[in-house]
N, C-alpha and C positions, 0 to 999 in steps of 0.2 A: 513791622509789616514786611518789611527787606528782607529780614530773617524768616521769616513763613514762608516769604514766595519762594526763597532758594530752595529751605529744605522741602517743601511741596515739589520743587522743580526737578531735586534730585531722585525723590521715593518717584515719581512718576517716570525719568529714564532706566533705574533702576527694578521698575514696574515693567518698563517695557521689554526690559534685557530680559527679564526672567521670563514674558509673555513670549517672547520670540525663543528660547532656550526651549519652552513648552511645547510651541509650536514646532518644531526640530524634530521634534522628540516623539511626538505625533504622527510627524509626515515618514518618520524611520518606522513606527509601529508599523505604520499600514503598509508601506513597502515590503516589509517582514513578511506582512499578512499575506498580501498578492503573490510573493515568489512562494510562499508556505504553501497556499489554495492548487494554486499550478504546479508546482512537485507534486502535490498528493495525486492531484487527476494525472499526471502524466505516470504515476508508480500504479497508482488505481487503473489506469488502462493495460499499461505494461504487463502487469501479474494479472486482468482479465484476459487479456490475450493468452497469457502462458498455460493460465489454469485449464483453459478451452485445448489447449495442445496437449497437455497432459492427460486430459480427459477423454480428450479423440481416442488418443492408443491406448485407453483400457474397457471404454464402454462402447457396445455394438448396438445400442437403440438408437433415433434419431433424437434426444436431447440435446440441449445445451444448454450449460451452466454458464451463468450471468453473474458477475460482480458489479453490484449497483454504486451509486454516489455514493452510498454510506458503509460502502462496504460489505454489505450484507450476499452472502452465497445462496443464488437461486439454479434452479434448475427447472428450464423451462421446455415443452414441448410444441407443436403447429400450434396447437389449440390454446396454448397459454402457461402457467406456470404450472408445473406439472407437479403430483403427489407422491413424494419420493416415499419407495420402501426402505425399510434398514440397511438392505444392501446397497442402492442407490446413494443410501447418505454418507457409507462408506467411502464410497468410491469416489462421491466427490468430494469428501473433507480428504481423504488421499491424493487426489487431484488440485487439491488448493498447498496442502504442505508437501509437496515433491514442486509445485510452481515455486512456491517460495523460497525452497534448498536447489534449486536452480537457478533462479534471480541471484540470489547470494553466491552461488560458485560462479555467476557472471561477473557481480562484483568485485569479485573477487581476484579472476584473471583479468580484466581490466586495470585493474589496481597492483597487480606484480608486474604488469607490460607498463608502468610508470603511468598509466591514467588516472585524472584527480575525478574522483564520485565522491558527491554531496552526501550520498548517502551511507558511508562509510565505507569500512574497510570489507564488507561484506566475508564468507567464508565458505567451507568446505564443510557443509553438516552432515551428517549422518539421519537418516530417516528408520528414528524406533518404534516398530509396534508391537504392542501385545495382543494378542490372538487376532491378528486381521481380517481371517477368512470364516472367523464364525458363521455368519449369517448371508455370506453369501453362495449362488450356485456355483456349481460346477466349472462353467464357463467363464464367471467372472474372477473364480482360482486361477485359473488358467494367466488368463489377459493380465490380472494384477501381478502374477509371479513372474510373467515375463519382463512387466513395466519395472516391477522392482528395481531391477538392476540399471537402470536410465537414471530413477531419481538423486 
């Protein structure tokens, strides 16, 4: 019976070490998770803000594009979300990756002036496209060939 109680007595500290080991491990996940949740809205506000800046100096209508929770690129007018043409979607998928190769040469010179970013080393991209101004007017040749050279 001495013998039972012990080795019961030990698988149960042993139980415990590895229940608290568990629990550790737990409390580190969700830590993870929370700094994870709060980087992404604080990157998700950042590059909505930027896109909106990017977007100002190419488009002359009173829209504006919205980067939701999930990421998703809207473009919205007074009356509600608005029904983008071809060129409209242009100019804002233009306006989302000139945001983004912006962020990233931000990263980037933060990061040669000895600044530590979570988010890496970010960089110097080049913005390629193939035939960009198919489908749109006149005007918005104009605005985008000038933007060009910003992004």
């Amino acid at each position: 019976v001495k013998r039972q109680f012990r080795s019961a007595t030990a698988e149960d500290e042993a139980s415990r070490k590895v229940q608290r080991q568990v629990n550790l491990v737990n409390e580190v996940l969700e830590t993870f998770k929370e700094a994870l949740e709060l980087k992404t809205e604080e990157v998700r506000e950042q590059l909505d803000a930027k896109v909106k800046e990017v977007f100002s100096r190419i488009f002359i209508k009173s829209y504006e594009p919205e980067l939701t929770d999930s990421f998703q690129l809207l473009l919205k007018s007074k009356a509600g979300i608005a029904i983008r043409s071809t060129g409209e979607n242009q100019v804002l998928g233009l306006s989302f990756v000139g945001a983004v190769s912006e962020i990233a040469k931000q990263i980037h010179q933060r990061k040669a002036k000895g600044g530590d970013d979570i988010l890496g080393d970010g960089g110097i991209y080049p913005v390629v496209m193939d035939a960009p101004f198919g489908s749109l007017d006149l005007t918005y040749q104009k605005e985008i060939s000038q933007a060009l050279p910003k992004l």
